[in-house]
SELOFI-871036 format. One record per residue (C-alpha): residue number from 1; x, y, z. Coordinates in Angstrom, 3 decimals. Layout:
# SELOFI-871036
(atom NUM, (X, Y, Z))
...
***
This chain:
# SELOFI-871036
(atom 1, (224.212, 130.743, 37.705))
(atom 2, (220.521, 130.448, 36.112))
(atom 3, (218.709, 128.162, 33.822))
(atom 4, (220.633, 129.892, 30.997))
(atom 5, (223.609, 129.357, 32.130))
(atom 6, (226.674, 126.855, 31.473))
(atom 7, (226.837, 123.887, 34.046))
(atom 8, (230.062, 122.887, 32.742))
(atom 9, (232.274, 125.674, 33.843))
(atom 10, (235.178, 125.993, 36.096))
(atom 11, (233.320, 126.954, 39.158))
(atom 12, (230.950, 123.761, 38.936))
(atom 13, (233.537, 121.325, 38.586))
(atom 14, (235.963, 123.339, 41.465))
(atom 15, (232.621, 123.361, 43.481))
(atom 16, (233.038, 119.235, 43.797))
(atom 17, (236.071, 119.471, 45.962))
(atom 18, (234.094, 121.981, 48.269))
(atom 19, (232.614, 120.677, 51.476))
(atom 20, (229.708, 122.659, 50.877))
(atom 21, (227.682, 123.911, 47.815))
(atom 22, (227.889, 127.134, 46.619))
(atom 23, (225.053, 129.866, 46.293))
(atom 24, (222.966, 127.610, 47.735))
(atom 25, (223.136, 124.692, 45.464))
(atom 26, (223.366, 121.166, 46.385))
(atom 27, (226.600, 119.385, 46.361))
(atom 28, (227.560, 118.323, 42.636))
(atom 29, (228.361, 114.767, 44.099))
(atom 30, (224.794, 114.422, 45.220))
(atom 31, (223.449, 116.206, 41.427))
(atom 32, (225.712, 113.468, 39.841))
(atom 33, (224.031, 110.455, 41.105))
(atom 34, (220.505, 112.114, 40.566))
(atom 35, (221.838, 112.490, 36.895))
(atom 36, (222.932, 108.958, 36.900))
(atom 37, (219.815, 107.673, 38.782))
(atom 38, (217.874, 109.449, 36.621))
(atom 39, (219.092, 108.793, 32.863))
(atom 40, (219.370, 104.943, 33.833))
(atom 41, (215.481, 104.861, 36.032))
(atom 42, (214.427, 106.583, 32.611))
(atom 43, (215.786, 104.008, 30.156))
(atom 44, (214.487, 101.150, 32.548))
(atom 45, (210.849, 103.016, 32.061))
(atom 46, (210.874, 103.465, 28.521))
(atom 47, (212.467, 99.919, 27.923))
(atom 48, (209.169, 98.580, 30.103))
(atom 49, (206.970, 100.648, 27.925))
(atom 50, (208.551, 99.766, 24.753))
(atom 51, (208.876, 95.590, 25.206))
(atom 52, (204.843, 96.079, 27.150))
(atom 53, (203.729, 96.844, 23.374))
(atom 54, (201.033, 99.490, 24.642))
(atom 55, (202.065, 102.644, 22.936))
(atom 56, (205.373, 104.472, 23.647))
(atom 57, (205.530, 108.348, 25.202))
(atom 58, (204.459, 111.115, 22.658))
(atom 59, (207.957, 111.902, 21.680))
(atom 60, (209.066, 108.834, 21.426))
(atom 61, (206.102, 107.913, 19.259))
(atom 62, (206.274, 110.355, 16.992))
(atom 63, (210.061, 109.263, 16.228))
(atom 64, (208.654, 105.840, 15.480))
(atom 65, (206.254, 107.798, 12.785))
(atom 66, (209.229, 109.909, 11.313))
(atom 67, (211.320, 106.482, 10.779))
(atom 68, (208.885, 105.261, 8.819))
(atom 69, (207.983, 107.891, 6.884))
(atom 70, (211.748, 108.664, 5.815))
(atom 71, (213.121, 104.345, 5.917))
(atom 72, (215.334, 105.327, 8.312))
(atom 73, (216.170, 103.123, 11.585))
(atom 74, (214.696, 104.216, 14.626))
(atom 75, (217.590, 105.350, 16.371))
(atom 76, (218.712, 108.089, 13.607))
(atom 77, (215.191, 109.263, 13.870))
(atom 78, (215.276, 109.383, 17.596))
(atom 79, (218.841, 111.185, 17.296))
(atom 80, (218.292, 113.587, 14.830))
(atom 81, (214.937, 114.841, 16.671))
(atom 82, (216.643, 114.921, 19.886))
(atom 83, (219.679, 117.019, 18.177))
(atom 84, (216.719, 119.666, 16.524))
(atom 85, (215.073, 119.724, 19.830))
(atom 86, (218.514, 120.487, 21.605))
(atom 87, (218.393, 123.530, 18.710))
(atom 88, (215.418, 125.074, 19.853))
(atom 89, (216.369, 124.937, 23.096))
(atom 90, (218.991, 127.390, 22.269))
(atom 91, (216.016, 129.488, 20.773))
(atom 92, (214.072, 129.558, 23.787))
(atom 93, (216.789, 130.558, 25.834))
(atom 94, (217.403, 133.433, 23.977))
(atom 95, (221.275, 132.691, 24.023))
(atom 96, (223.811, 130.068, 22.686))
(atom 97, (225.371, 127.746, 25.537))
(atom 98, (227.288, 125.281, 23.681))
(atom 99, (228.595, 123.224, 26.877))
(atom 100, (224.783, 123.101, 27.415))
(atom 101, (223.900, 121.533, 24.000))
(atom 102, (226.955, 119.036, 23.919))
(atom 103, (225.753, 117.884, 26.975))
(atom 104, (222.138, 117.003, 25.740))
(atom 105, (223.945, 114.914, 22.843))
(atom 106, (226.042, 113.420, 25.399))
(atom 107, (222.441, 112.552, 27.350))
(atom 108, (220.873, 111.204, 23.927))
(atom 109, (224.072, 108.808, 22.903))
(atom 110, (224.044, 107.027, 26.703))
(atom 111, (220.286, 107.284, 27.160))
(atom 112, (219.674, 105.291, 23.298))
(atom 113, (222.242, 102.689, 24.479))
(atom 114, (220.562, 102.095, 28.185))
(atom 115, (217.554, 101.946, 26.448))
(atom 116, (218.523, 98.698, 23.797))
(atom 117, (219.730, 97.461, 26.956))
(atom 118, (216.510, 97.233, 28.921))
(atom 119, (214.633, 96.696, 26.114))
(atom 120, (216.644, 93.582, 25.106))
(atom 121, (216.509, 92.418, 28.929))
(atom 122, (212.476, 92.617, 29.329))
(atom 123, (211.807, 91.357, 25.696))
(atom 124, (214.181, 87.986, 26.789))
(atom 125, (212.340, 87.963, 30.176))
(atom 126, (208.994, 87.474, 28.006))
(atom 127, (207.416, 90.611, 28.735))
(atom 128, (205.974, 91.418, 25.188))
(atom 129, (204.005, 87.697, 25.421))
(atom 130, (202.160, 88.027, 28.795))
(atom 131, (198.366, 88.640, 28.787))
(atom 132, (196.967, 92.159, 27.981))
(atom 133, (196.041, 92.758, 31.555))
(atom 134, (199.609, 92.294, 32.913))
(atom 135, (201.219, 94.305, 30.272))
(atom 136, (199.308, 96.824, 30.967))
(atom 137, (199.914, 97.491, 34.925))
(atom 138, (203.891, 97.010, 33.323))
(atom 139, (203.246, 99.826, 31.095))
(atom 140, (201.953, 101.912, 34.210))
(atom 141, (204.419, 100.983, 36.520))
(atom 142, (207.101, 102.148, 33.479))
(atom 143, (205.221, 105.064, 32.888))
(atom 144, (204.977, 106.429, 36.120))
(atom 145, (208.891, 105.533, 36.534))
(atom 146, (209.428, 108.166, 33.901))
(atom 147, (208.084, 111.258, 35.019))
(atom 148, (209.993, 110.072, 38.426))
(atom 149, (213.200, 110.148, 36.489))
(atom 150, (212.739, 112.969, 34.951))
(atom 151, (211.935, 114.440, 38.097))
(atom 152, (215.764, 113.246, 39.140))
(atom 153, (217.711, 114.519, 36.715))
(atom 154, (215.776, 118.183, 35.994))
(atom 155, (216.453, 118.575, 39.671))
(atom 156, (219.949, 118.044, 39.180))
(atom 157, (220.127, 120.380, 36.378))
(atom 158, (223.203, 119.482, 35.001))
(atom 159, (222.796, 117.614, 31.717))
(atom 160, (219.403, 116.121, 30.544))
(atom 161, (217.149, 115.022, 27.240))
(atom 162, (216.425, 117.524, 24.962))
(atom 163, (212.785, 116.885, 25.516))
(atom 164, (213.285, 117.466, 29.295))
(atom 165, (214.991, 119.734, 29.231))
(atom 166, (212.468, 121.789, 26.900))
(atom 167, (210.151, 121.269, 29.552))
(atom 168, (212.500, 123.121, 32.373))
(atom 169, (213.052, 126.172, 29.912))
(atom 170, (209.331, 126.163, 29.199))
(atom 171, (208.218, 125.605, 33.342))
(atom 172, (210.907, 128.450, 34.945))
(atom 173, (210.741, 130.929, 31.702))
(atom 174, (207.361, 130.696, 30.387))
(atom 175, (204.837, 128.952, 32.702))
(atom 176, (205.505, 130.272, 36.005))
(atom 177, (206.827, 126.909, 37.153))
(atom 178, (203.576, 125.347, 36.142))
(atom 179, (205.337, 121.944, 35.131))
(atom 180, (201.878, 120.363, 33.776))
(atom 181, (201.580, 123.424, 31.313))
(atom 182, (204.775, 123.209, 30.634))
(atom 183, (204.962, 119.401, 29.870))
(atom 184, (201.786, 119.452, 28.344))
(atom 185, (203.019, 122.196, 26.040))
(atom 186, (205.966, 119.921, 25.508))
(atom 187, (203.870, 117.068, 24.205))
(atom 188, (201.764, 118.897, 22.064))
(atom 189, (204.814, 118.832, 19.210))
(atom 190, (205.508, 115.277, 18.761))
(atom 191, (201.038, 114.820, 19.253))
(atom 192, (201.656, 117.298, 16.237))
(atom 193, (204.375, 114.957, 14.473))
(atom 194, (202.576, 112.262, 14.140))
(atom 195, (199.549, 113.105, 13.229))
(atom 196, (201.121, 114.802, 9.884))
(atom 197, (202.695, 111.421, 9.287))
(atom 198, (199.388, 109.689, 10.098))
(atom 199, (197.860, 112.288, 7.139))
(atom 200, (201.066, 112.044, 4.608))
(atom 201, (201.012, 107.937, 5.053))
(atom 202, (197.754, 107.017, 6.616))
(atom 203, (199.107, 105.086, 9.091))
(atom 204, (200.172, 104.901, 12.420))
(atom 205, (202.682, 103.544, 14.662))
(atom 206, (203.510, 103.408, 18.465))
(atom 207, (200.443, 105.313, 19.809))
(atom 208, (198.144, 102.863, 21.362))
(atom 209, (196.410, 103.802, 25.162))
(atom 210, (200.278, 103.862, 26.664))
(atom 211, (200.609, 107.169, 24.928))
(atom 212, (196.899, 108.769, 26.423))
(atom 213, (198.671, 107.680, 29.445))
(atom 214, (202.069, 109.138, 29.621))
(atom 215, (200.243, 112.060, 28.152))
(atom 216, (197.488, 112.533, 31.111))
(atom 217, (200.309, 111.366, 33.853))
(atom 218, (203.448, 111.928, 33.110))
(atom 219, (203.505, 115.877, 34.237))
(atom 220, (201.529, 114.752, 37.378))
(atom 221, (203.856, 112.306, 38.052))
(atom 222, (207.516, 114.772, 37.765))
(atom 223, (205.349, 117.551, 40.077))
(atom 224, (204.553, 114.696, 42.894))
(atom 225, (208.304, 113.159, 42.829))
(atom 226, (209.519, 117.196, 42.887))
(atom 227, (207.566, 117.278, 45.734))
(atom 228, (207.624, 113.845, 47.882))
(atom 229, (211.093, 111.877, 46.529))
(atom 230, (214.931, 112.765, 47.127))
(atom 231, (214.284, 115.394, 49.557))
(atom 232, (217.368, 116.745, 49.762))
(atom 233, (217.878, 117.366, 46.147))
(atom 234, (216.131, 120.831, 44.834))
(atom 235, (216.213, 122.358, 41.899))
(atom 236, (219.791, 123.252, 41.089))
(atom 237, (218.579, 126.817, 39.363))
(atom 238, (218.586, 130.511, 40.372))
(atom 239, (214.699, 131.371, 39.008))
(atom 240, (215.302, 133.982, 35.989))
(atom 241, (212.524, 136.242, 35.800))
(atom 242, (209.633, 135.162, 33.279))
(atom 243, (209.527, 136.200, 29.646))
(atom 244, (206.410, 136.987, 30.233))
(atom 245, (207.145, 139.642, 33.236))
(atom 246, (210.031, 141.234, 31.368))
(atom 247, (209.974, 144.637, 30.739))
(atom 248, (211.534, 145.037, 27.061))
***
């Protein structure tokens, strides 16, 4: 099994009623919950970022900018980029795995509603009204959750965001498991997005110092939780040998 491989096939899901994981994997029960962890720890970050009013991540800025460029709700922007994005991961992989790209839809339907959800929780608590100062350290704290639940469910390498996962492809196939490059790469898109909006409307939305942030910490932040959180849960991949390093 490598990064371009199916996590959905018979051998995974046999592999949960084995004691022990197989090839050297960690125990599917154990990838579950980082999966679970993860998605939810993610939606509780961006639902701190979002109701902090400081600027959201890149991505999900530039989603903001495409809704309001085409009138279209937020959500069908968010969906539609995270199904395209899901697309060109197939690209970059150099193969189709459908399992694969069901699974990131799956990831975007659960990880939209667990974001309304925290969103609507720290709005009620008052979070968008306290001082500047306070938001701010909220909008930290939810920003460094991120790149720790990311961190989570890359490891676990069974289903994950499109965006995420773009970042994975890009670290093990192209960057030589530099994850900064990688996510930095990443970002540069949706930096991309919006600033065509910003030209075609002159306006823009959801980029405030929040966004500098996630964009200066959020790689950072996934290489220090790979390295000092969850222990015991490694990256669930067999390394495929760089693009780069390929002989054609």
């Amino acid at each position: 099994m490598d990064i371009c491989n199916s996590h959905f096939s018979l051998h995974v899901f046999l592999s949960f009623f084995k004691p022990k994981a197989r090839s050297g994997f960690d125990p599917l029960p154990r990838r579950l919950a980082a999966l679970t962890f993860g998605l939810v720890l993610n939606a509780f970050g961006n639902g701190i970022t979002i109701s902090s009013n400081i600027g959201t991540a890149p991505w999900g800025a530039s989603e903001v900018n495409l809704a309001h460029i085409f009138h279209t709700s937020i959500a069908l922007a968010m969906f539609l980029t995270g199904f395209l994005v899901a697309v060109i991961n197939q690209l970059l992989m150099r193969r189709f795995d459908l399992p694969r790209f069901l699974g990131e839809v799956v990831f975007i339907t659960c990880f939209s509603y667990f974001i309304n959800l925290f969103t609507s929780l720290f709005s009620a608590l008052g979070l968008p009204d306290l001082p500047l100062p306070w938001r701010l350290v909220a909008g930290l704290l939810g920003i460094m959750t991120l790149g720790c639940s990311i961190s989570f469910y890359q490891r676990a390498n069974l289903i994950m965001h499109p965006n995420d996962d773009t970042t994975n492809i890009l670290r093990f196939m192209y960057c030589k498991n530099k994850v900064v490059r990688a996510q930095l790469i990443n970002f540069s898109v949706p930096l991309l997005l919006t600033g065509i909006c910003w030209l075609a409307t002159g306006k823009v939305y959801a980029v405030n110092i929040g966004t500098l942030l996630c964009l200066l910490i959020n790689g950072p932040m996934i290489a220090l939780a790979d390295q000092h959180l969850w222990h015991n849960l490694h990256h669930n991949i067999a390394l495929p040998k760089a693009i780069s390093d390929r002989v054609e």
